[in-house]
Every structure is written in C-alpha cells, then in structure tokens.
C-alpha positions as CSV (number, residue, x, y, z in Angstrom):
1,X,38.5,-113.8,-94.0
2,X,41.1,-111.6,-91.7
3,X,45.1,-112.5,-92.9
4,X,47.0,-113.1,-90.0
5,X,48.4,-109.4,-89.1
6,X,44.6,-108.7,-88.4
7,X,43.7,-111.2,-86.5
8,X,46.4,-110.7,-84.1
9,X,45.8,-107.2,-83.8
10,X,41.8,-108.2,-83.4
11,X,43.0,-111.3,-80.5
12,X,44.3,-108.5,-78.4
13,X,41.3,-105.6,-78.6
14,X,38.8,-108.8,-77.9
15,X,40.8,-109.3,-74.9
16,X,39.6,-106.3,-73.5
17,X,35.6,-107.0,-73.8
18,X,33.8,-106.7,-70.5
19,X,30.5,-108.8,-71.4
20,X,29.1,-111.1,-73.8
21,X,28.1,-109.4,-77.0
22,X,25.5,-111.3,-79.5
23,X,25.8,-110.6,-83.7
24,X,22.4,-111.0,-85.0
25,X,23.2,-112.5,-89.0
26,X,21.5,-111.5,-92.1
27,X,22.5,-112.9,-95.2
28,X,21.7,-114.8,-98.0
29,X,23.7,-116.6,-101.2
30,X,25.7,-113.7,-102.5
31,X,29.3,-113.3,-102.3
32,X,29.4,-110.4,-99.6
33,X,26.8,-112.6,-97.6
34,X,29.1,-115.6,-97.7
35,X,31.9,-112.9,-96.7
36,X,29.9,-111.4,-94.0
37,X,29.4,-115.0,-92.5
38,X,32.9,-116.0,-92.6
39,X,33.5,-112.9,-90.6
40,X,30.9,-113.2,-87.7
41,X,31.8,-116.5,-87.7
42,X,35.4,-116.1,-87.3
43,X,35.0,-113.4,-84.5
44,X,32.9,-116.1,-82.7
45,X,35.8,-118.4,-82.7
46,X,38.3,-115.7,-81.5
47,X,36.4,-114.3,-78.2
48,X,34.0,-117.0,-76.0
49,X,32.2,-113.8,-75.3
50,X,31.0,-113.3,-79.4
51,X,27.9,-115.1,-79.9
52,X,26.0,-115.7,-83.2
53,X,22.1,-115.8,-84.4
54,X,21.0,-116.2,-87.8
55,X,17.8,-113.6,-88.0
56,X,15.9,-111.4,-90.6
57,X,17.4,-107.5,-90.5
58,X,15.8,-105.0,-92.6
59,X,18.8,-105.3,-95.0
60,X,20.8,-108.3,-96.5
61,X,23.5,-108.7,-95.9
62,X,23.7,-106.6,-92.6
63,X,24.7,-107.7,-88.8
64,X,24.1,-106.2,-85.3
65,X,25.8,-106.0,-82.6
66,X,24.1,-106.4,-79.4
67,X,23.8,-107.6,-75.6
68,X,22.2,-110.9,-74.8
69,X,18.5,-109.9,-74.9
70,X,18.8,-106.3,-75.6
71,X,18.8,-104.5,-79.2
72,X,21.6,-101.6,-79.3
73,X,20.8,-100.4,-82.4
74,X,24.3,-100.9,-84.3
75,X,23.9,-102.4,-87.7
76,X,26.6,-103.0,-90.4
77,X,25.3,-103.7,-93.9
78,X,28.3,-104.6,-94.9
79,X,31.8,-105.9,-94.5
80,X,33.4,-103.6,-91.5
81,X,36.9,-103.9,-92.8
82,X,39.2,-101.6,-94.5
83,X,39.2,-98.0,-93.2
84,X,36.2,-99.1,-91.6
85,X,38.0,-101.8,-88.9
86,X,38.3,-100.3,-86.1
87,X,34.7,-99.0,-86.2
88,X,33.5,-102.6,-85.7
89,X,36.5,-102.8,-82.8
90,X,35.1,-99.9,-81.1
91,X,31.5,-101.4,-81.1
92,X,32.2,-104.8,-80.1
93,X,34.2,-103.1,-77.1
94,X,31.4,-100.7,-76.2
95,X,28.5,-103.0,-76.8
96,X,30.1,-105.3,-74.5
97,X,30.5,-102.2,-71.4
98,X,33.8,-101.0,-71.6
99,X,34.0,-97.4,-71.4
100,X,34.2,-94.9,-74.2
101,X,37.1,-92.4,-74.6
102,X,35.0,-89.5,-75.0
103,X,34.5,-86.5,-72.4
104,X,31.4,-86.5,-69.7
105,X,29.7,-83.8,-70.9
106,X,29.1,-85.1,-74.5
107,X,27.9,-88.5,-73.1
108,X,25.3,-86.6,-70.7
109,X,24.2,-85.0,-74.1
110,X,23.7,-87.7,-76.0
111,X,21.6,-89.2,-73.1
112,X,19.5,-86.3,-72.7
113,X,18.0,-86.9,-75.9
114,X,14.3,-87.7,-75.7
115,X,13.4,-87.8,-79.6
116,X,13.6,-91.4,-81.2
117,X,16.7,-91.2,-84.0
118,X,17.1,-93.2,-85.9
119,X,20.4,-92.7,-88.5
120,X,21.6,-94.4,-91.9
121,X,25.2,-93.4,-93.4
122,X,26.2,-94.3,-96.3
123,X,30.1,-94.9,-96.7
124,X,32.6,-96.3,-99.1
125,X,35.4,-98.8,-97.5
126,X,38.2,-96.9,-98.7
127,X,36.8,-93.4,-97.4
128,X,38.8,-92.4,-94.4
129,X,36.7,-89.8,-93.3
130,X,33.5,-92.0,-92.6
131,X,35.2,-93.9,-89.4
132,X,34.3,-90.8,-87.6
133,X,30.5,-90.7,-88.7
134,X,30.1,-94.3,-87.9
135,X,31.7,-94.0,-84.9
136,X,29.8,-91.0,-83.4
137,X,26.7,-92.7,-84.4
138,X,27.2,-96.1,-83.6
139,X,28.5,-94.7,-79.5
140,X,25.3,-92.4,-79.6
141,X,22.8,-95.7,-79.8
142,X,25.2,-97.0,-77.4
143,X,24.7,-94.5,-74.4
144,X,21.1,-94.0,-75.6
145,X,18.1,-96.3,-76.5
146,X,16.0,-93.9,-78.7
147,X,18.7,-93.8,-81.2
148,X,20.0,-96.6,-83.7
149,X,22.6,-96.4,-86.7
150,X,23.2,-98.2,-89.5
151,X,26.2,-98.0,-91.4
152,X,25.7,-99.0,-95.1
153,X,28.3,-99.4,-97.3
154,X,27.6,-98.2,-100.9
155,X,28.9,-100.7,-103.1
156,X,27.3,-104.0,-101.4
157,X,23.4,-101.4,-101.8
158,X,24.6,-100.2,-105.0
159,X,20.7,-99.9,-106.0
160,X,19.7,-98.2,-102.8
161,X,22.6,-95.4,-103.6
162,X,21.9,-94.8,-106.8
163,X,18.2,-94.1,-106.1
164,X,18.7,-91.7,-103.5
165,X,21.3,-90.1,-105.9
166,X,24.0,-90.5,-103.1
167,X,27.1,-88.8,-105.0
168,X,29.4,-88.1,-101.7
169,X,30.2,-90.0,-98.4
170,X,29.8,-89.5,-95.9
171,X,26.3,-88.9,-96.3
172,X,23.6,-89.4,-93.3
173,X,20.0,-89.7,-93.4
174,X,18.0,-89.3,-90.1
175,X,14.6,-91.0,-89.7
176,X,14.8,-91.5,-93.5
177,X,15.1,-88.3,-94.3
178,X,19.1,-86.3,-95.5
179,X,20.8,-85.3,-92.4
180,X,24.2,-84.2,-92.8
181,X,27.3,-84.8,-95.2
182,X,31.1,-84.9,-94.8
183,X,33.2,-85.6,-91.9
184,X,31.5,-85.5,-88.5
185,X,32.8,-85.2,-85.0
186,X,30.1,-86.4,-82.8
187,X,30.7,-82.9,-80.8
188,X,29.3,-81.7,-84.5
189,X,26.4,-84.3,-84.9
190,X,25.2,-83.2,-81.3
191,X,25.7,-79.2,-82.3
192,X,23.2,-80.3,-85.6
193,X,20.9,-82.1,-83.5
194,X,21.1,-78.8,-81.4
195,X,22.1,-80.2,-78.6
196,X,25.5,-79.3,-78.3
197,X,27.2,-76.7,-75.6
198,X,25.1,-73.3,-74.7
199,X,27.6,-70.9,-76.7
200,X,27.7,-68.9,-73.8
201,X,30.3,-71.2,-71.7
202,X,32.6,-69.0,-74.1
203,X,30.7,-65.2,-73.2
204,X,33.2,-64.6,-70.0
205,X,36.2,-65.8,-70.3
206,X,38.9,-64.3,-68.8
207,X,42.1,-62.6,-71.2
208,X,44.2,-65.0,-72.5
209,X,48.1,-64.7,-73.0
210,X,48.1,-66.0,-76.3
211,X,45.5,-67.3,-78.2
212,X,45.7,-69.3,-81.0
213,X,42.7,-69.1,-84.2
214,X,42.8,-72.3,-85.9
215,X,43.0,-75.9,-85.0
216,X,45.4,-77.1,-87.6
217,X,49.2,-78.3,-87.7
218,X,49.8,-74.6,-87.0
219,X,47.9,-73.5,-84.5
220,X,48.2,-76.9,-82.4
221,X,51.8,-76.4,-82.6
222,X,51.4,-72.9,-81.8
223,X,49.6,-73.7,-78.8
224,X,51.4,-76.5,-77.4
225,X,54.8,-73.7,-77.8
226,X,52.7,-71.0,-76.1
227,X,51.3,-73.2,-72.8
228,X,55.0,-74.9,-72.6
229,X,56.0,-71.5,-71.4
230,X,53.6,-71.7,-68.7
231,X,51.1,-69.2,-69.9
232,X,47.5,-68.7,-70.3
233,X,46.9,-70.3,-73.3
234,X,43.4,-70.6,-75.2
235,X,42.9,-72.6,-78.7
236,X,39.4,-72.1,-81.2
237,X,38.7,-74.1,-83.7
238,X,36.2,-74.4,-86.2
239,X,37.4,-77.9,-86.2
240,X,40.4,-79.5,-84.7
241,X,42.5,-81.1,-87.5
242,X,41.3,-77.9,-90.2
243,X,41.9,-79.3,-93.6
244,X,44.7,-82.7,-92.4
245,X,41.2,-84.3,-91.5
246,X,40.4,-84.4,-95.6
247,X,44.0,-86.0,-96.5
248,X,44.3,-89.7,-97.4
249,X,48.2,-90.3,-97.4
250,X,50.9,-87.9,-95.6
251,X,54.0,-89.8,-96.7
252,X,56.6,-86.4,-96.6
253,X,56.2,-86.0,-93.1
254,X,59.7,-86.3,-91.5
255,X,60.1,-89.6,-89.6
256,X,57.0,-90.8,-90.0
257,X,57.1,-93.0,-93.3
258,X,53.1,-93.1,-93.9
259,X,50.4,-92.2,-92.1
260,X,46.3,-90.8,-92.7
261,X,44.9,-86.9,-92.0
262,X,42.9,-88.2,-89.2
263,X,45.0,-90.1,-87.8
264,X,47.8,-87.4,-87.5
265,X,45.0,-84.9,-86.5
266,X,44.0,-87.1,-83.6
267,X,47.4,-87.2,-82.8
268,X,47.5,-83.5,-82.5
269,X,44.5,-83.1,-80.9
270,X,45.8,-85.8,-78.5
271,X,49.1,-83.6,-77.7
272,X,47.3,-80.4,-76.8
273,X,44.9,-82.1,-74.6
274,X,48.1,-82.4,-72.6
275,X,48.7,-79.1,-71.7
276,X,46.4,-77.0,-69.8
277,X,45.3,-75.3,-73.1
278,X,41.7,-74.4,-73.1
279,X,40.1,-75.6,-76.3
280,X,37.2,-74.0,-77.5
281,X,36.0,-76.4,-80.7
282,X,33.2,-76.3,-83.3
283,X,33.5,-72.5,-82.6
284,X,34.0,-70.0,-85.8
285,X,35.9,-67.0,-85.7
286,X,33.8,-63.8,-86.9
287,X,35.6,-60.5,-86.1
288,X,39.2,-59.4,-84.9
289,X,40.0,-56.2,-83.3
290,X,42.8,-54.3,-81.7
291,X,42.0,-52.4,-78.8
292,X,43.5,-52.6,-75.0
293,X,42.8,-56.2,-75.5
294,X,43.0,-57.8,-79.0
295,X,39.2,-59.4,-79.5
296,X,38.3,-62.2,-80.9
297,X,34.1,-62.1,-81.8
298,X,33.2,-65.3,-82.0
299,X,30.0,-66.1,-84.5
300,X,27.8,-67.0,-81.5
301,X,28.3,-63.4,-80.4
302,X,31.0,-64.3,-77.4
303,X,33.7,-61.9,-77.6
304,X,37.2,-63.6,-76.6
305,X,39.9,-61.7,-75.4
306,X,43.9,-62.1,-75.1
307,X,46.8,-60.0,-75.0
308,X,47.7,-62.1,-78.3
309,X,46.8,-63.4,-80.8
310,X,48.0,-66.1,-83.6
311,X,46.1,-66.3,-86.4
312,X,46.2,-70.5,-87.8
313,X,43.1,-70.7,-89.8
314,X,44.4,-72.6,-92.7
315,X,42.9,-72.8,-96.2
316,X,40.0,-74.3,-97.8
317,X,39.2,-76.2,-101.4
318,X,39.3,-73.2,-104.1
319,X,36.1,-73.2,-106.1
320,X,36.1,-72.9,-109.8
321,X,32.8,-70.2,-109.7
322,X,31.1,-71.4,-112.6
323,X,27.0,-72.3,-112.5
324,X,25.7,-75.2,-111.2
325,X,28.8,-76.0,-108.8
326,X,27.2,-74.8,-105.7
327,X,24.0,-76.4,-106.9
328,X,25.6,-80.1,-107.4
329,X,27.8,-80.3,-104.7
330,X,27.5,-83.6,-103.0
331,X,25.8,-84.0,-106.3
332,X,28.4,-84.9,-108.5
333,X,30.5,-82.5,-107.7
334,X,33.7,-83.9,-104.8
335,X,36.7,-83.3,-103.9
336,X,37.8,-86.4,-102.3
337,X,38.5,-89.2,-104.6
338,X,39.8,-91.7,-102.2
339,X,36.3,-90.6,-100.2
340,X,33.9,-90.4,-103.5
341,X,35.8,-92.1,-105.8
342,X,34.0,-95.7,-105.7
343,X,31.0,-93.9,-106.3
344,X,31.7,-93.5,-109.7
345,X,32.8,-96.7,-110.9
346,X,32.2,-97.8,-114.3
347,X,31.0,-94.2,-115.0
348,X,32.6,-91.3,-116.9
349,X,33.5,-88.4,-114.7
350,X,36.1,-85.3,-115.0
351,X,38.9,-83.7,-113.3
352,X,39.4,-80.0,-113.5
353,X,43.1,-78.8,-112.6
354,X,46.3,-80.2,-113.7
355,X,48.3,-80.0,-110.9
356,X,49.8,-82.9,-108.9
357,X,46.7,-83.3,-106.7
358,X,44.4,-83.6,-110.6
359,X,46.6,-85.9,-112.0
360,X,46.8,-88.0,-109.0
361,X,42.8,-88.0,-108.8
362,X,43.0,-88.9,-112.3
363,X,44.9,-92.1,-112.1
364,X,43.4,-93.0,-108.8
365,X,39.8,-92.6,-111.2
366,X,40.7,-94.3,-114.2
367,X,41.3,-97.7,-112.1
368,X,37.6,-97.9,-112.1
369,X,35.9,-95.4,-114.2
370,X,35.0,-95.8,-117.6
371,X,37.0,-92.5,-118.9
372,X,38.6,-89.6,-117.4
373,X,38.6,-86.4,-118.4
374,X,41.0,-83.7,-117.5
375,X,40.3,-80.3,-118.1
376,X,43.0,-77.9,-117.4
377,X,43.1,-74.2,-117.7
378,X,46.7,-74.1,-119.3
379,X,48.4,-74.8,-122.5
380,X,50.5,-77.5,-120.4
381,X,49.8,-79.6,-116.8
382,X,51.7,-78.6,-114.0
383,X,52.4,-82.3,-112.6
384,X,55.3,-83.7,-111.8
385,X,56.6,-85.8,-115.2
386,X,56.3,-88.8,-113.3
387,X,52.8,-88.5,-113.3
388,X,52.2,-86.9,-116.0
389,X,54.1,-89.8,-118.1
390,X,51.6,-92.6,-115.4
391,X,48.7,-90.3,-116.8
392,X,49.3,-90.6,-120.7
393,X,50.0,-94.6,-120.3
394,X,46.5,-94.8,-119.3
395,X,43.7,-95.6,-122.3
396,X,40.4,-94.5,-120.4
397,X,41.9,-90.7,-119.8
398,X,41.8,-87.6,-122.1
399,X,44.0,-84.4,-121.3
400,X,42.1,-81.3,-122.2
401,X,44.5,-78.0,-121.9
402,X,43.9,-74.3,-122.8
403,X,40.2,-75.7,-121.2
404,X,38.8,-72.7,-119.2
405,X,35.6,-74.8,-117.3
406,X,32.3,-72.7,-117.6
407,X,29.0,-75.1,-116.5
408,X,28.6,-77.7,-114.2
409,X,25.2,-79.1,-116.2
410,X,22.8,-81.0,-114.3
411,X,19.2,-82.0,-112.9
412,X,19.3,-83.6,-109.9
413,X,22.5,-84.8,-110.3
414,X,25.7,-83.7,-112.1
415,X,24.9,-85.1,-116.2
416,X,27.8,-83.0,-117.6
417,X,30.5,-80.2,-117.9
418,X,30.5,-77.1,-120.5
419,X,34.3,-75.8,-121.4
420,X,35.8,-73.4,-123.5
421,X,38.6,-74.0,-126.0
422,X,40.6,-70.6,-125.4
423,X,42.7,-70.9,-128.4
424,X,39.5,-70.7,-130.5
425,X,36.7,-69.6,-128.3
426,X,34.6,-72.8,-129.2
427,X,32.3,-74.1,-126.6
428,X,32.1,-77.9,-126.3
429,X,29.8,-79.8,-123.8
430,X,31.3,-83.4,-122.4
431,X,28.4,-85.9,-120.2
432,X,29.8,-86.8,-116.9
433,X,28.4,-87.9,-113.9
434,X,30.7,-86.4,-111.4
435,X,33.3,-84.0,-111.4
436,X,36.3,-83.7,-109.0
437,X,37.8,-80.1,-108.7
438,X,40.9,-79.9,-107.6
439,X,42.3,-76.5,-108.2
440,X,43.9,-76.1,-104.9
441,X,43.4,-74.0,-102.1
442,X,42.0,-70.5,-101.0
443,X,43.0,-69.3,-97.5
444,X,40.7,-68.9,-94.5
445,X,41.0,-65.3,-94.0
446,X,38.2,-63.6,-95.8
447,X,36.7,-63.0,-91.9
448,X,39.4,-60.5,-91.1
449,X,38.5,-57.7,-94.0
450,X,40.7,-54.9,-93.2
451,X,41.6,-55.4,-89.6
452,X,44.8,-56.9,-91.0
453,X,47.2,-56.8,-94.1
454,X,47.3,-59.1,-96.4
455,X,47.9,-60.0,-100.3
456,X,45.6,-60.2,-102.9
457,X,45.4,-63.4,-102.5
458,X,44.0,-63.1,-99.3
459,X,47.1,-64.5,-97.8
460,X,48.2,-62.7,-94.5
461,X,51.2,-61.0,-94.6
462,X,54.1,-61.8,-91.8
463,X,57.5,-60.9,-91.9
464,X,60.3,-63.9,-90.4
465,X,58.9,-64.2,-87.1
466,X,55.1,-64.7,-88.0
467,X,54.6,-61.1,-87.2
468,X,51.7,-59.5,-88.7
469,X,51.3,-55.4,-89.1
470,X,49.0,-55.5,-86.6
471,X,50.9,-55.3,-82.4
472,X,50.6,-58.4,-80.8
473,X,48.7,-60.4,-84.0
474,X,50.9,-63.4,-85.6
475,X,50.0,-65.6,-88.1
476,X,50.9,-69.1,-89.4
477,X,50.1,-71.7,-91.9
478,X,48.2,-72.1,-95.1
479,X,46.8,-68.7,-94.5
480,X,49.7,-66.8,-94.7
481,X,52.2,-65.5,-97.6
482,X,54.5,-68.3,-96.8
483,X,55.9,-69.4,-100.5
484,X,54.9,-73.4,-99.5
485,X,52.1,-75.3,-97.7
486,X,52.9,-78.4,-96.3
487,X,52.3,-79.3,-92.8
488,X,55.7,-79.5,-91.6
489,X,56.4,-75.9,-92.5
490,X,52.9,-75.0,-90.9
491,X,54.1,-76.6,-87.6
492,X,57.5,-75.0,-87.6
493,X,55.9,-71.9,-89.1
494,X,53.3,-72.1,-85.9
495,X,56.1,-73.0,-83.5
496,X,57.6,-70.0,-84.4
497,X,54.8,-67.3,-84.2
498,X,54.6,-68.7,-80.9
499,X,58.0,-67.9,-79.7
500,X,57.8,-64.6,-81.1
501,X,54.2,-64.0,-79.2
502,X,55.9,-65.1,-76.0
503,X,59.0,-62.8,-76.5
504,X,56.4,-59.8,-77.6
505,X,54.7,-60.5,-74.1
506,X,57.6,-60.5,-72.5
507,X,59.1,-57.0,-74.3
508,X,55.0,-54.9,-73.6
C-alpha cells in the first residue's frame, strides 16, 4: 500500500509514539475496503505499539484511532493518504500522548468546552486546504471527550455527498447539521464555536513602533525587517498566510524548486514566531486614522495604536457580480480546482476567465469532467501559448470568447450559466453543474475609504520606498499599485516598506 519513500518517512514519525494506539476496522468487499485493510494492516506491522480490531463503525469503510479501552473520537472514512498523510501521522502521535504543537491557551479552550460536538468534514485527497480542518478537529476530540470528528472523504461516500449537495471542501457539519466551509485554523473553529480569545486582550495595548496590517508574504516579511531592528513590533491578521494558504503549487519561488501555500505560509508564520513580534490573528482591520498616533480600529471595537503603520492586506478572488453567484457559492460555484475539482467528475462544469490561472483550471478539469467550458470576456485568451495550444488538444473543452457572463442559474445547486455573445447581443444558456471563476484578484483595501490614496482600482498608491501619501503609513503587496503580484516581489516589496518605516522613525 505505502511505496518505499513513505514508509520510511512513516518508520521514523512511529518512532516517536509514546503509548499503544488501537485502529478499530470497518470494511467490507470493495476496493477502498481492501485498501483501507492493507493500510491498517501495514501500520500494524511497522510500530509494536499499532494494534488492530475488526468492528462495526457507523460508516464502511472508516477506521478509528484510539487508546486501549478508550474511544477518542477520530474516524477516517477513508484512505488518509495524499494531501491528507500527515493528518493520520499527527493522530497516531497524539492518540498515542505525545504532545501537540499548539499554544496553551487554545488547548485550555478546547477543554473548557462542555457541549457534546460532534463534527463531520468532508474532503477531497487532493485538496490541500482540508489538512488543516482535519487536523484542528481530529486534536480537539483529542484534548476533549465531548467532541469526536470524522473525516470523510468524498469520492469513497460519493452518495452521501451528492445528497447533501456538498459542492466545496472543506465543508463541516456539526451534530449533523452545516458548520463551516473553507480553510480553518483551529484558532478559527474555536472563534465559530465562540469560544475563542475575549477581543479585548487587544483594547490596551500599548503604541507600537511599527505595525504591520496583513499576515501575508508582505507583511510577515515586513515584520520580521521591522523587529530585526529591535523595535516594538506588532502584526494583525485576519489570517496568517492571507491568500498563499489558497495556492496549490509555488514553483517560481527562488531556490525553492516546488513547494504548497500552506506549507510556505507555515513557514512564515513559523519565522515570525521568532522574533518578539506580537501577533494579533483572526483579527480584522476596520478603520485607519492619522492623528498623534496612527490608529488602527479593529472590528471588535479595540483601537490599536503605533507610530507606524504598513499596510500588507493583500487581495482577494474578484467576483464576476452577476445573479445567483453569491447565492451558489459553495454551491457550484469554486475557485479552487485542485480543492473542488474531484467534485465534479464525470460532470460538465465551466470556467470563466481566460487567463493563465482559467486555462490551467481548465486542463486540470477536463482530466475528469465530462466537458469544459470556457467563457472569456475577450475576443482572444490571455494565456500563455503553451497553454493555450495544451487547451485546444483537448476534446471535452469548448473556448467561448467575446462571452460577457450574465446568470449563475440554479435551485439548490448550480444547474447552469447564461452568457452574452457581444458581437451579436444573443443570449445563450449552457447546463453546468459548477462553475470555477477565475478572473483574478481584487485588493483588500476597500476598509480604508478615503483615509488614504489610492487608484481606481482600489490599489494603494506608494512611491519607491512603499511610502504612501499619508506620514508614517507604507504599504506593500497585492494591495498596492505595484505593476506584478507574485510573492517574491510582495516579500521584497514588504522588506522594503519596512526599512523605509524604520528610517522614517528614525528621521520624526
């Protein structure tokens, strides 16, 4: 079941289990059954601590993991491999005692819940944003007894998908009931529960030298330059990582050949955590004004103050604005392929923009789609000719230009998409069952209104050394003017507003 590579890497994380852990089995004669066996069976074989019982779950094929005699609560219905790998690492290690990485005062929330929880996500193997989700949910019915999780992966319960209309993954039901979509941080799936930190830790703060907006490439690299210099340096986030988290592959990021959003965005996050940075996450930026002090209003009412500011707050998914997309989202309507992708297999689905990031959804789609369609706005795509020449070879894809998109049609669920031929005004009507919009990006800055310039775009405005028009206020990122967004220009970009805030400080 595991090649070799695995099983080595697997040998040396079992080495670390502190106590015998039991797998409760649950299978029967189908092919990911006879998989999920081999699996369990082959842990067993790798660690004298890895026990296995052949039992009755709720789901088949599905495994627990558990300590001798007691239940924790962790279920996989399904094969734990892929993206998903070192969730079933993490649990095995943590069901068996050893520690979790994670900071005191989330674990004393978790166990200060009284309420009985019980959570189900459902996740796709090649999704790299559902580790997290698992992860947070599979440590919380660790540390505490009233909650269990199951992780479920959507293409071994096709049926059980399909009936709820499950169209995105993450998705997370608690006590049977939706819960929460998208990437989670546990700090998140607390803050949810309403049990996360009493917003006003943040209320009294004392002035900051520099603080940094924004928990991106930018702003951590903005940060880490700022407290380097010995500083008071604070950093809020909305969430650490900003928009890296939702990227599958980074392969143009200098000396590192390939890696995955999250993975670099724990790697930032990582980095600042060693520097005497205060980091205020989850927390959303509401108002900015100049005064003395430059304020930072928090949306939890706490009003920050520093004697600078750099603004880091990236950009967002542009929205097409057309009926029924706010409706279906999660519906139908996605913007991750390699997340929501598998969803959609043997299914006809469209992709609206032609730009590099459509035309890669839409050959990533057409692998196991029934068609493609690809509705762009121009007379020509914008691709690369690479891709565009990869797209064309392709039977199950049609390339719609001069397309101007203007219904996302639906009744529970996304059924179909209503264009407009601009070169003759005719209205046509296609039947999909999701769409993937991938029109690029809006920036983060709508929360600043007039307080300080920017384009009309909503892009800030900064001249060479991240300066804004505003004393004291820099900027950096993907929600500035700067001409390209790619994450090493954001860090260089937020290195540099950094060492222009210090010098700035050092000159008033």
């Amino acid at each position: 079941m595991l090649d070799a590579d695995i099983r080595a890497q697997l040998a040396q994380y079992l080495d670390l289990m502190e106590g015998d852990v039991l797998l409760k089995v649950s299978v029967g004669e189908d092919k990911v059954s006879r998989e999920m066996a081999s699996l369990v069976d082959e842990l067993a074989t790798m660690s004298s601590r890895i026990q296995v019982e052949l039992v009755d779950l709720e789901r088949t094929p599905s495994f627990s993991v558990n300590r001798p005699g007691e239940d924790t609560g962790i279920t996989f219905a399904g094969i734990p491999l892929g993206h998903e790998f070192t969730s079933l690492v993490l649990a095995l290690l943590q069901v068996s005692g050893r520690a979790p990485k994670v900071d005191d005062k989330v674990i004393k929330q978790v166990k200060d819940i009284k309420d009985t929880l019980h959570f189900e996500s459902y996740i796709s193997l090649s999704c790299q944003n559902c580790p997290e989700v698992v992860q947070a949910l599979n440590l919380m019915s660790v540390l505490n007894p009233n909650i269990t999780h199951t992780m479920i992966d959507g293409a071994a319960f096709k049926e059980e998908v399909e009936s709820k209309n499950i169209l995105a993954v993450p998705t997370v039901y608690l006590n049977g009931e939706p819960f929460t979509n998208g990437r989670k941080t546990i700090e998140e799936i607390l803050a949810e529960l309403g049990s996360g930190p009493d917003a006003s830790e943040f209320a009294d703060k004392d002035p900051f030298d520099v603080l940094v907006v924004g928990g991106g490439p930018a702003g951590a690299s903005a940060a880490i330059y700022a407290a380097r210099k010995g500083i008071r340096t604070g950093i809020v986030a909305d969430r650490f990582g900003g928009q890296v988290l939702d990227t599958a592959a980074i392969e143009n990021f200098i000396s590192v050949t390939h890696t995955e959003g999250p993975k670099l965005a724990a790697s930032l996050e990582e980095h600042v955590k060693e520097y005497n940075i205060d980091i205020m996450n989850l927390q959303r930026a509401k108002r900015l004004e100049k005064k003395d002090l430059i304020e930072i209003e928090l949306e939890n009412g706490a009003v920050l103050k520093s004697k600078s500011v750099i603004l880091s707050t990236g950009a967002s998914w542009r929205n097409i604005g057309v009926p029924g997309e706010a409706e279906f989202r999660n519906k139908g309507i996605a913007y991750c392929v390699h997340c929501d992708g598998p969803l959609f297999t043997g299914k006809k689905v469209a992709v609206v923009g032609g730009g590099n990031s459509g035309i890669e959804a839409a050959i990533d789609l057409a692998g196991y789609t029934e068609h493609v369609t690809v509705l762009e706005f121009n007379d020509q795509l914008k691709a690369d000719s690479v891709l565009q020449e990869r797209l064309r070879s392709l039977s199950n894809v049609t390339v719609v230009t001069n397309a101007q998109t203007k219904e996302i049609t639906g009744t529970d669920v996304v059924n179909g998409v209503t264009y407009v031929e601009r070169e003759t005004g005719e209205e046509k009507h296609i039947e999909i069952a999701g769409i993937f919009i991938q029109i690029g990006l809006v920036p983060n800055t709508a929360w600043l209104g007039d307080s300080v310039e920017r384009n009309k775009f909503g892009e800030i405005i900064v001249d060479n050394r991240g300066a804004t028009n505003v004393p004291g206020v820099f900027a950096a990122g993907d929600c500035t003017d700067s001409p390209f967004k790619q994450i090493i220009i954001s860090m260089g970009s937020g290195a540099t507003a950094s060492l222009a805030a210090v010098d700035y400080l050092v000159r008033n």
